[in-house]
C-alpha positions as CSV (number, residue, x, y, z in Angstrom):
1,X,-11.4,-13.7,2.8
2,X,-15.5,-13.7,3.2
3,X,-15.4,-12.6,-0.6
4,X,-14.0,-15.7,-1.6
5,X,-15.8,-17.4,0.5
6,X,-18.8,-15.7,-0.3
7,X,-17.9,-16.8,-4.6
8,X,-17.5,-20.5,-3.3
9,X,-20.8,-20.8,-1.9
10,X,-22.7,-19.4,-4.7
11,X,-20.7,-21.4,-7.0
12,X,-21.2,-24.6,-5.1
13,X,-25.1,-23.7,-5.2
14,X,-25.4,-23.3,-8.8
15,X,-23.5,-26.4,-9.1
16,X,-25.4,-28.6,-7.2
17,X,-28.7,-27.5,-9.4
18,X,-26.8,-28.1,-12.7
19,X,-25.4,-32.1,-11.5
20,X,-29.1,-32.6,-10.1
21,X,-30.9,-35.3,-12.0
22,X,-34.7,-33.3,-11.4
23,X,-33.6,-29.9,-12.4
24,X,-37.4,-28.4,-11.8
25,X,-38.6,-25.4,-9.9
26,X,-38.1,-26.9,-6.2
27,X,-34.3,-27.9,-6.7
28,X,-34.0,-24.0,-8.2
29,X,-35.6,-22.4,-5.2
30,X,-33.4,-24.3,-3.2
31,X,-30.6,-22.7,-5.5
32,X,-31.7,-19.6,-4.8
33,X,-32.0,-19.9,-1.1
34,X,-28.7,-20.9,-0.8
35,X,-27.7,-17.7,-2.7
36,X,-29.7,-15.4,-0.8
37,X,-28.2,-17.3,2.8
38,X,-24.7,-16.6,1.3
39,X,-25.1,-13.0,0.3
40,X,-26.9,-12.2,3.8
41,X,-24.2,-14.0,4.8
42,X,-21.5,-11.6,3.8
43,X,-23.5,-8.8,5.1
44,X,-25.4,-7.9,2.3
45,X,-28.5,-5.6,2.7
46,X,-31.8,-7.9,3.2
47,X,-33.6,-5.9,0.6
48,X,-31.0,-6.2,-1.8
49,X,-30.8,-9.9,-1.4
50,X,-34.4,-9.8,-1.7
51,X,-34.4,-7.8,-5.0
52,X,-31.8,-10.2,-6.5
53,X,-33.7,-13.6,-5.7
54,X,-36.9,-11.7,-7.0
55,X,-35.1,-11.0,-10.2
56,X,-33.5,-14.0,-11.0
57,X,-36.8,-16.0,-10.4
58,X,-38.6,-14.1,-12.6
59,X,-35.6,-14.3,-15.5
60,X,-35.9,-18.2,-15.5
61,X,-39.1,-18.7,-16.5
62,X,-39.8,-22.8,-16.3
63,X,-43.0,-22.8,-18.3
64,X,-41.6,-20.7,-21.1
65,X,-38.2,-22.6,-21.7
66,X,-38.0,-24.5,-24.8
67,X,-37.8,-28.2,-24.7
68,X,-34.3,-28.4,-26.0
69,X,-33.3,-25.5,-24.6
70,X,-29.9,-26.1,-21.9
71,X,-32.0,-25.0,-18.8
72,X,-28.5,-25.4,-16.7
73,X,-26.8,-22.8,-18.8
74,X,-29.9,-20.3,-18.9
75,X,-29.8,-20.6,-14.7
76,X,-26.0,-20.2,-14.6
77,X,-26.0,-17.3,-17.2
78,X,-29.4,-15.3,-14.6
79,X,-27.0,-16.0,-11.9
80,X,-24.0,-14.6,-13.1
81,X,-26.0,-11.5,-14.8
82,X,-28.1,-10.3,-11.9
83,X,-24.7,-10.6,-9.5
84,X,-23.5,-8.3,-12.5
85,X,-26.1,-6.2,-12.0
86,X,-25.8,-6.4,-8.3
87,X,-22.6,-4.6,-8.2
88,X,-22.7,-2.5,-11.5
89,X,-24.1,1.2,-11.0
90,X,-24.6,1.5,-14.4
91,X,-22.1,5.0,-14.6
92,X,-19.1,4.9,-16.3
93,X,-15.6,5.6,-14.0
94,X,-13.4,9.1,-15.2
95,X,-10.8,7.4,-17.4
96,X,-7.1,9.7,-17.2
97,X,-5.6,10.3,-20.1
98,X,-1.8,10.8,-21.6
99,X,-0.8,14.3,-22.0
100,X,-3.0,16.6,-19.6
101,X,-2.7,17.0,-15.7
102,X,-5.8,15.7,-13.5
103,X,-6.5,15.5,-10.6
104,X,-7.8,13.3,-8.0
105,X,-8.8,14.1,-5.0
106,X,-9.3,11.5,-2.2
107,X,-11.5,11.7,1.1
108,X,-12.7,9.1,3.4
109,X,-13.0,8.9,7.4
110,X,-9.4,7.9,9.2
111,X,-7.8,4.7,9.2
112,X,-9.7,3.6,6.0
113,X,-6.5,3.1,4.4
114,X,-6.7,6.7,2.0
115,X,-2.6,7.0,2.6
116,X,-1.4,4.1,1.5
117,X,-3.7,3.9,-1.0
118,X,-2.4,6.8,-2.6
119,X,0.6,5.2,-3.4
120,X,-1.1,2.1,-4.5
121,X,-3.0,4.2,-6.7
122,X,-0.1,6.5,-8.2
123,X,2.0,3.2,-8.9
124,X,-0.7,1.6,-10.5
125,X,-0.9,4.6,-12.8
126,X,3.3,4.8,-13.1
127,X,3.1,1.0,-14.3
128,X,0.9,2.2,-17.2
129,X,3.0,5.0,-18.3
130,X,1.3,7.8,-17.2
131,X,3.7,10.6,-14.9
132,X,2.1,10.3,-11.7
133,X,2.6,12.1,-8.3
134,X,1.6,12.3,-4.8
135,X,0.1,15.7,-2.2
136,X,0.0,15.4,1.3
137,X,-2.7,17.7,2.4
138,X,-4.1,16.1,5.6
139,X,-2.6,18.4,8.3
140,X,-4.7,17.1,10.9
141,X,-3.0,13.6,11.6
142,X,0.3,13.8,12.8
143,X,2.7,11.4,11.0
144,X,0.6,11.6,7.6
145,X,3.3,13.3,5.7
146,X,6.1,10.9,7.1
147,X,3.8,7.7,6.2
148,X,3.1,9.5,2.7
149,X,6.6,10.2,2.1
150,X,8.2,7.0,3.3
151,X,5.9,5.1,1.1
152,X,6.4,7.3,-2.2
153,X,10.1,6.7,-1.4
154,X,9.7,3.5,-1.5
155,X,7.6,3.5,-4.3
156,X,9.7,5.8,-6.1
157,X,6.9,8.3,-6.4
158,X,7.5,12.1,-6.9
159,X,5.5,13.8,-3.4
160,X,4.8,17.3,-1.8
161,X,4.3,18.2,1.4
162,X,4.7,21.4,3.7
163,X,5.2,20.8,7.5
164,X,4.9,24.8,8.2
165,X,1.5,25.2,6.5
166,X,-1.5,24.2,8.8
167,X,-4.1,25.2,5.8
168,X,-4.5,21.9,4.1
169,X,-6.5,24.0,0.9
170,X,-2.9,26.0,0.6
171,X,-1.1,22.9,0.9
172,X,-3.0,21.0,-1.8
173,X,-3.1,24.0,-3.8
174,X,0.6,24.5,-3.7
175,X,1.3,21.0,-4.3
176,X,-1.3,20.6,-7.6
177,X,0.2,24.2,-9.0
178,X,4.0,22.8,-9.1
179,X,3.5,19.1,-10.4
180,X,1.3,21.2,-13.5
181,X,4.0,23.1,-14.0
182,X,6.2,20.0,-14.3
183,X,3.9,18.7,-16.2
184,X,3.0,15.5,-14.3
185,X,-0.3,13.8,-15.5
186,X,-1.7,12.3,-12.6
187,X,-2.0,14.3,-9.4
188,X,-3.3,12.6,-6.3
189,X,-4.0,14.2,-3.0
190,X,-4.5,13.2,0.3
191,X,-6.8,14.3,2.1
192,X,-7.4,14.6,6.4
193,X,-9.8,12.2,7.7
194,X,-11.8,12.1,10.9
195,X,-12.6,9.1,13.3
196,X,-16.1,10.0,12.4
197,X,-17.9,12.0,10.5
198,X,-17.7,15.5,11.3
199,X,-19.1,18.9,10.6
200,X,-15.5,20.3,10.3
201,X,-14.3,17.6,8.1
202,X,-17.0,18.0,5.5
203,X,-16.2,21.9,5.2
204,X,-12.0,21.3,4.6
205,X,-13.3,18.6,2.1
206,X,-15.1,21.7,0.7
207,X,-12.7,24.5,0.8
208,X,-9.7,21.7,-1.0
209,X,-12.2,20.9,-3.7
210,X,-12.7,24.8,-4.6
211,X,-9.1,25.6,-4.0
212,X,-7.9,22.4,-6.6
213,X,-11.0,22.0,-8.7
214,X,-10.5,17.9,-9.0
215,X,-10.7,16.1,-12.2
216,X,-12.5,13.6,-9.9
217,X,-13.4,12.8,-6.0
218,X,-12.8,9.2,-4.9
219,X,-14.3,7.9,-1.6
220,X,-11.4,5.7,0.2
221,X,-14.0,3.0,2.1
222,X,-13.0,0.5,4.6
223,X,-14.3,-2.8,3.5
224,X,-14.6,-4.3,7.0
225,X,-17.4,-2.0,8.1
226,X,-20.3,-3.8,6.5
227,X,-23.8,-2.3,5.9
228,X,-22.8,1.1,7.7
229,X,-21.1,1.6,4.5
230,X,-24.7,2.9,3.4
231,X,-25.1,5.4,5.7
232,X,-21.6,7.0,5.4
233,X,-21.1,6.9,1.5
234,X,-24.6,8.8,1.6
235,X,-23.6,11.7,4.0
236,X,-19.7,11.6,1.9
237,X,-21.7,12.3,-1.3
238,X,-24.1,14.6,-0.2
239,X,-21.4,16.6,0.9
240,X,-17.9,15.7,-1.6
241,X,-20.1,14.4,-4.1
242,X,-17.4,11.6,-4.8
243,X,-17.0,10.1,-8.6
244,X,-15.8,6.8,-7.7
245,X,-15.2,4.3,-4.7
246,X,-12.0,2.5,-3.9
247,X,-12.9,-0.8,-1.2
248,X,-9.8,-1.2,1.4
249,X,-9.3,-4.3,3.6
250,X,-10.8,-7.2,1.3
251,X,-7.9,-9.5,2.0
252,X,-9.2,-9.4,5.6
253,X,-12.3,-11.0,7.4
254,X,-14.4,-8.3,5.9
255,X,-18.2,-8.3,5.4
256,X,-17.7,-7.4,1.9
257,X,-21.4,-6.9,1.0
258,X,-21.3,-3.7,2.9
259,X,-19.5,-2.7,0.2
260,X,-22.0,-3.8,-2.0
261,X,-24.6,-1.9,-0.3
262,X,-22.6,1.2,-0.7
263,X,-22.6,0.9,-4.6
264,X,-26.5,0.0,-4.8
265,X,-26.9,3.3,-2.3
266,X,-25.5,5.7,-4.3
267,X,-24.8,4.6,-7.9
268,X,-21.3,5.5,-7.9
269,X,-18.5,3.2,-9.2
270,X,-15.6,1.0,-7.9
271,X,-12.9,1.7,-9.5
272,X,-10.6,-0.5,-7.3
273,X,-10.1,-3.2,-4.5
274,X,-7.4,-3.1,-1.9
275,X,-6.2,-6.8,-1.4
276,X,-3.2,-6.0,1.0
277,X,-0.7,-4.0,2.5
278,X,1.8,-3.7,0.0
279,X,2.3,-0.7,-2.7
280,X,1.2,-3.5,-5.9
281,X,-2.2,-4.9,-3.9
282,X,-4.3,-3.2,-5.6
283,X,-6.8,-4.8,-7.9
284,X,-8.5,-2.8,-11.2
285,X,-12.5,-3.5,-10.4
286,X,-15.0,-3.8,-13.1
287,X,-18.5,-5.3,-12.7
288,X,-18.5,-8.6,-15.1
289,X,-14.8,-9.5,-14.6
290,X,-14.9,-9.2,-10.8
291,X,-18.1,-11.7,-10.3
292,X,-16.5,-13.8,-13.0
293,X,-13.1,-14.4,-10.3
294,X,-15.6,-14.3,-7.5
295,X,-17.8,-17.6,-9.2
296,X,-14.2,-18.7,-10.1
297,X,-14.3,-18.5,-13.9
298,X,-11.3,-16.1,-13.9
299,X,-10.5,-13.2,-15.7
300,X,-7.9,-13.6,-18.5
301,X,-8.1,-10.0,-19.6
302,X,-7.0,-8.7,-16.1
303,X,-4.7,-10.8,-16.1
304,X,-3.3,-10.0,-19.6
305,X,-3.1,-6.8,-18.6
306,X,-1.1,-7.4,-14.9
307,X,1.5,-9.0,-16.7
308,X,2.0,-6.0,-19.1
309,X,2.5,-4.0,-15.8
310,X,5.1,-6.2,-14.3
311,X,7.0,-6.8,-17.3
312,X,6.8,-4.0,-19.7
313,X,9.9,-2.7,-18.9
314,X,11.9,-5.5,-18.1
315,X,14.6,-6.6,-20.9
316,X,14.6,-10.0,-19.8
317,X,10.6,-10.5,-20.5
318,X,10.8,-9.0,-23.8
319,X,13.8,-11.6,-24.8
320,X,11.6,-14.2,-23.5
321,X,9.0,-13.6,-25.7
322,X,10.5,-12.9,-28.7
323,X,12.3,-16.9,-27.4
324,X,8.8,-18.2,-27.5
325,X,7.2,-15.9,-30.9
326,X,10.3,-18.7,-32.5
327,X,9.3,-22.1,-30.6
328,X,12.9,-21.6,-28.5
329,X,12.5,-22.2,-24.5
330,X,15.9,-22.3,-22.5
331,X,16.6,-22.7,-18.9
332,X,16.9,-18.2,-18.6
333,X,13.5,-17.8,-20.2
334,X,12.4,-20.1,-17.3
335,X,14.0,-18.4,-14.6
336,X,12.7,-14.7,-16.4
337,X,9.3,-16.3,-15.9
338,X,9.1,-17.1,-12.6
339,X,10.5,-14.1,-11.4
340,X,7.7,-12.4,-13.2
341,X,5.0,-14.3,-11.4
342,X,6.5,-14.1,-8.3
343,X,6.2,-9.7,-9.4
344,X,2.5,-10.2,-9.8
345,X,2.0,-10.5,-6.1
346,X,0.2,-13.9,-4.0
347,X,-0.4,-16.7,-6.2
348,X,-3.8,-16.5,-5.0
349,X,-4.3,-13.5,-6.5
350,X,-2.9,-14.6,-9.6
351,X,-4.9,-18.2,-9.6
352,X,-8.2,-16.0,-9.1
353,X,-7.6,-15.0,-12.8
354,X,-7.2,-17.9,-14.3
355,X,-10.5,-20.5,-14.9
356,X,-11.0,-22.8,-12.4
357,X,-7.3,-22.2,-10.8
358,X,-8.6,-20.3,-7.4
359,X,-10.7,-23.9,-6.4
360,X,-6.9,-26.2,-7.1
361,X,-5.4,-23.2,-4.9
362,X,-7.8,-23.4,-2.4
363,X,-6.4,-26.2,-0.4
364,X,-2.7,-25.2,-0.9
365,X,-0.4,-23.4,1.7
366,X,0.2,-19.8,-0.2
367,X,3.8,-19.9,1.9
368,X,4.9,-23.3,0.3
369,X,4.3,-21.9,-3.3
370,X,6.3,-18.9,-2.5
371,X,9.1,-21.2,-0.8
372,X,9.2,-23.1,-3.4
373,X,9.9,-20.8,-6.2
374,X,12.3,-18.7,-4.2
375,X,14.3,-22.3,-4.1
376,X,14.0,-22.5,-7.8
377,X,15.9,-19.1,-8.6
378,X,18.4,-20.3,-6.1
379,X,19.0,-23.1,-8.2
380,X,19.0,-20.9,-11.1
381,X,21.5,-18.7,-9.9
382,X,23.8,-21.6,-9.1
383,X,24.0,-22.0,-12.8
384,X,27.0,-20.8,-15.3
385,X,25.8,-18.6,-18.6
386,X,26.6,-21.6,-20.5
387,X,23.8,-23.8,-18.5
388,X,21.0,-20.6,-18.3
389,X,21.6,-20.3,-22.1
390,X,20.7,-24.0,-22.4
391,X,17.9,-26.2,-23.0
392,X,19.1,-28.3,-19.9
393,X,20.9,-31.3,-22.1
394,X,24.3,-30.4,-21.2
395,X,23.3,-31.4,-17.2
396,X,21.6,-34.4,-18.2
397,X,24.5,-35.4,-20.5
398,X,27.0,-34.5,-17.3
399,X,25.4,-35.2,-14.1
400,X,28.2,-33.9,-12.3
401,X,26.6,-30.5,-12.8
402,X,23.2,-31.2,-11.2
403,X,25.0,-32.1,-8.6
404,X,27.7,-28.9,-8.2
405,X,24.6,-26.7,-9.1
406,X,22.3,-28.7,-6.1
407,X,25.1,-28.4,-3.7
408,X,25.5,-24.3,-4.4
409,X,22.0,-23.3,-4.2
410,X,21.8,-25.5,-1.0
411,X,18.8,-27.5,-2.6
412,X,18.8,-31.2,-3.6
413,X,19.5,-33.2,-7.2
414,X,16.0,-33.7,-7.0
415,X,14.6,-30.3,-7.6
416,X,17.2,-29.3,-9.8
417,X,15.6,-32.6,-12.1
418,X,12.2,-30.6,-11.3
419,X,13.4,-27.7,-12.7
420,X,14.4,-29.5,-15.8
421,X,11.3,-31.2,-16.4
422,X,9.1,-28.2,-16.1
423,X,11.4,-26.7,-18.5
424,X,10.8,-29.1,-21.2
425,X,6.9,-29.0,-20.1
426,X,7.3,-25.6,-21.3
427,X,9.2,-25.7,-24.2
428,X,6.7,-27.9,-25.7
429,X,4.2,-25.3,-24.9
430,X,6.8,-22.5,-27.1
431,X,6.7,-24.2,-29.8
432,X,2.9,-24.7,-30.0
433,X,2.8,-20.7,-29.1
434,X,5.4,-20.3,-31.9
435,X,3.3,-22.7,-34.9
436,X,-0.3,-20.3,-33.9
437,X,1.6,-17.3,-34.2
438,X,2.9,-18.1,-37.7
439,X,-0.4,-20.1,-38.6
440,X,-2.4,-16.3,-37.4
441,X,0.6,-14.3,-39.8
442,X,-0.4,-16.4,-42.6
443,X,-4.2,-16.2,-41.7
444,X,-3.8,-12.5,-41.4
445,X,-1.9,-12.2,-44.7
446,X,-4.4,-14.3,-46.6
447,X,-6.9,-11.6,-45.2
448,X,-4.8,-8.5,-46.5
449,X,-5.3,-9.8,-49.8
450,X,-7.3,-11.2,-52.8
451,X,-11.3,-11.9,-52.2
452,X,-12.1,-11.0,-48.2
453,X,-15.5,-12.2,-48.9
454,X,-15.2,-15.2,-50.3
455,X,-12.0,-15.9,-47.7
456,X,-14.5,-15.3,-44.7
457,X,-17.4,-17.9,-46.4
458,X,-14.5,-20.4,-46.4
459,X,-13.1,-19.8,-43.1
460,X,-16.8,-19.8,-41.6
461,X,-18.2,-22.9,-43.4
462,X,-14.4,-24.8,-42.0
463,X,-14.9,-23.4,-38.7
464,X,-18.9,-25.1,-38.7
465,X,-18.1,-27.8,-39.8
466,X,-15.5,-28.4,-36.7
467,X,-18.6,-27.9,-34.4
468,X,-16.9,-26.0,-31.3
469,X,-18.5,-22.8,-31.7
470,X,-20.7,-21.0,-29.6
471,X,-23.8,-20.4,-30.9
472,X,-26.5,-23.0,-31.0
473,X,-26.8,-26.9,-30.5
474,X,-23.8,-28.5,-32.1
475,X,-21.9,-25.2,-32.3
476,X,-22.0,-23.4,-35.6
477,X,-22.3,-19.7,-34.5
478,X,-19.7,-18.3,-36.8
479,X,-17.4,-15.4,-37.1
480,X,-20.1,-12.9,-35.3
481,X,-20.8,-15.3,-32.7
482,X,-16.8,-16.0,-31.7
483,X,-16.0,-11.6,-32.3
484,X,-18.8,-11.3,-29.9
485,X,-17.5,-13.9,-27.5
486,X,-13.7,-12.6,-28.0
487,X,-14.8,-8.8,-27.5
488,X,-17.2,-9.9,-24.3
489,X,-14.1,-11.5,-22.7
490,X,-12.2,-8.3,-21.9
491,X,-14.8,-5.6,-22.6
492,X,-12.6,-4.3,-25.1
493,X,-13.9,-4.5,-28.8
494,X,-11.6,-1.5,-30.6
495,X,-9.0,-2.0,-32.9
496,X,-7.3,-5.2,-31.6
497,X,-10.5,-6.9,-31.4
498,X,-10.9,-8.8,-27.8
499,X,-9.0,-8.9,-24.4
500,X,-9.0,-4.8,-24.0
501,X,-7.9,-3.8,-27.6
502,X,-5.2,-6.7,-27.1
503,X,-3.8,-8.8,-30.5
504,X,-4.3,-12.0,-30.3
505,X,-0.6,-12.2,-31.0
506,X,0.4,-10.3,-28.2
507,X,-2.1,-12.4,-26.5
508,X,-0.3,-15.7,-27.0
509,X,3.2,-14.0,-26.2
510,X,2.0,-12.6,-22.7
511,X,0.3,-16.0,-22.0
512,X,2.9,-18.0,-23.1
513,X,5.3,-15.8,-21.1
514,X,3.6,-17.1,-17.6
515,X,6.4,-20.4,-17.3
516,X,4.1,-23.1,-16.1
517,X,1.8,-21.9,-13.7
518,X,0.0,-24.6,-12.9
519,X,3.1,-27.1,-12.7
520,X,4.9,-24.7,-10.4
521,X,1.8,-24.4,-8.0
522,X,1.2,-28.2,-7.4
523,X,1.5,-30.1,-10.8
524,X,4.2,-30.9,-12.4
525,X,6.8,-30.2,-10.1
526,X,4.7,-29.3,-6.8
527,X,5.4,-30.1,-3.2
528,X,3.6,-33.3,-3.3
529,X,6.1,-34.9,-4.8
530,X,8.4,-34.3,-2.1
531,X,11.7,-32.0,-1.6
């Protein structure tokens, strides 16, 4: 994927300056040549390379920097902000809310991917609880309604369609009147494209905008196409006047800065990335968390809120939790967990959100870490009630059952000693999960009650005095300093503070809830140490 590639050449730049022993304005030129030769690179515009390296020189101003000033940090942070500002349009997305119909409207040129990502999308929005539904209104391509049908199937997505109707504004219509009347909150239809862009095209867009009246227009662009993205997201929004971009194909060998261009052409944001051909690859896209995976720093929050997706209805998950909210890990919780990862789509994916786990993944075989945890739950289900229920002493203490449970899930007596280890790897990491949850009860209690004030000075002046803060040489930010840092980490700020309105106790739960990532995908219990 040139995206990724694109991320680990900028991040190896910006490296390079910060381990250099003569960090002066030569060795950051250099930096920002290499920048600039990646982004062109990945078919970024010219002039918006140009723009970028112009504003990040002038951010980093050498003669101005205070002597004990960290000049590495201050290059890093320009970096990081002006590739912010790179891809941010500086509009904010429409945002659906519970309890009303809308409407969304798609349009883009043919085999952009607009079909399938319909379903991606209306999933997406089914995992978050909203009552979301699909209309087929492209009458031009034959086989549109069996592709849109077969996939909502699949997807167990409510869909209309009318094979007798050629009027795709009468169609769509039809469609968005009956799911209102059942009250459905998210109505996507799907539009007719064209191989290129034509005058009759732009007048159906027309007509099935003023026949549905659209809560919002979303422009379905193929990510392979490079800078002609400009040209054709300019003549879409002079004539749809689209609210919001989805990118397809960016799993592929795409010039991804063409979708770049597209953003800087017509300030309109992406609201999503499509990272495969299956109904969950389809990633949220913001600004700051997106160049944040892309310089492989990760993005907790996203990933927070993926694994509320897979497993908020799942019994198993919750059971887990509440195992790990007490400091209690047993061989079930283990198996709940990787089955929940393995929900969450490629590991790559799922290594992109965590810091620094996309570089350990990038030399790994993606098939071997799939391989290898299908052969896990085959081990697991080779196991009595009694066993899953465990904490794994009962095999070590009769080895006769490693050996019964090996021979069933046709693995060998070593991995089923692998999957013991990474269970007690685990457990240890419940009960630390279980002693910060009741430490943050107490802290939380102590706050409900007697002199706030006063509780706050203490807490503060401990917290200083520990000298990890942000905030200043030696640490001792404060309070303000780590709200700031917790809110900046998931955009969120509102009622539950950081991580998108998230507690930080539902924080720990869902985190603790991921069963040993980084042992499964090469550490403790990885393929290097044989099969």
């Amino acid at each position: 994927m040139v995206l990724q590639d694109l991320g680990r050449r900028i991040n190896a730049a910006v490296t390079d300056l910060t381990r250099s022993n003569n960090l002066d304005e030569q060795a950051f030129d250099n930096m920002l040549k290499e920048i600039a030769n990646a982004l062109v690179s990945a078919d970024v515009n010219i002039k918006l390379v140009k723009n970028l390296r112009k504003s990040i020189k002038s951010s980093v101003n050498f003669s101005q920097i205070p002597a004990n000033a960290n000049r590495k940090r201050i290059i890093q942070q320009a970096v990081f902000d002006h590739l912010v500002d790179l891809v941010d349009p500086h509009a904010e997305p429409f945002k659906p809310k519970k309890g009303k119909s809308q409407v969304l409207m798609m349009v883009g040129l043919q085999g952009h991917g607009k079909t399938t990502t319909c379903t991606k999308m209306a999933r997406h929005y089914a995992q978050r609880g909203f009552k979301s539904c699909l209309v087929c209104a492209d009458t031009f391509r034959a086989g549109a309604y069996d592709q849109l049908k077969q996939n909502a199937t699949k997807a167990k997505i409510p869909y209309y369609g009318n094979l007798t109707q050629t009027d795709p504004a009468i169609v769509a219509a039809e469609g968005v009147s009956r799911f209102k009347k059942e009250k459905f909150e998210i109505i996507i239809v799907d539009t007719s494209g064209r191989h290129r862009q034509e005058e009759d095209l732009f007048k159906e867009m027309e007509q099935i905008q003023s026949a549905i009246s659209p809560n919002q227009t979303i422009m379905v662009l193929d990510g392979t196409i490079g800078q002609a993205a400009e040209q054709q997201a300019r003549a879409f929004k002079a004539t749809a006047d689209f609210g919001a971009i989805i990118i397809t194909k960016t799993d592929g060998e795409a010039a991804g800065g063409g979708a770049i261009s597209a953003v800087a052409a017509t300030h309109t944001p992406i609201i999503f990335l499509g990272t495969g051909e299956h109904t969950l690859d389809l990633d949220r896209f913001a600004p700051r968390p997106f160049v944040s995976r892309l310089l492989g720093y990760g993005d907790m929050s996203g990933l927070i809120e993926h694994m509320q997706a897979m497993t908020k209805d799942s019994k198993g998950a919750q059971e887990t939790y509440k195992h790990i909210a007490e400091g209690i890990y047993t061989l079930r919780d283990l198996r709940e967990n990787i089955t929940n990862i393995m929900k969450m789509g490629p590991l790559s994916k799922v290594a992109g959100m965590i810091p620094g786990m996309s570089n350990m993944m990038s030399g790994m075989d993606e098939q071997d870490s799939s391989e290898k945890m299908k052969r896990m739950i085959y081990i697991f289900d080779s196991m009595t009630a009694k066993e899953l229920e465990s904490d794994g002493k009962i095999l070590v203490q009769q080895p006769t059952r490693i050996t019964r449970i090996a021979r069933g899930s046709g693995t060998s007596v070593r991995e089923v000693e692998e999957i013991l280890v990474q269970r007690d790897m685990m457990a240890k990491m419940a009960k630390q999960v279980g002693g910060n949850k009741k430490n943050m009860q107490r802290a939380q209690a102590m706050m409900q009650g007697g002199n706030n004030k006063q509780q706050m000075a203490a807490m503060q002046k401990r917290m200083q005095s520990m000298g990890g803060m942000p905030g200043g040489p030696g640490g001792g930010g404060g309070l303000g300093d780590m709200m700031k840092m917790l809110q900046g980490m998931g955009g969120g700020g509102g009622n539950g503070g950081g991580m998108g309105g998230m507690d930080m106790n539902a924080m720990m739960q869902q985190m603790g809830g991921m069963g040993g990532l980084g042992g499964m995908m090469g550490g403790g219990s990885g393929r290097e140490r044989g099969r």
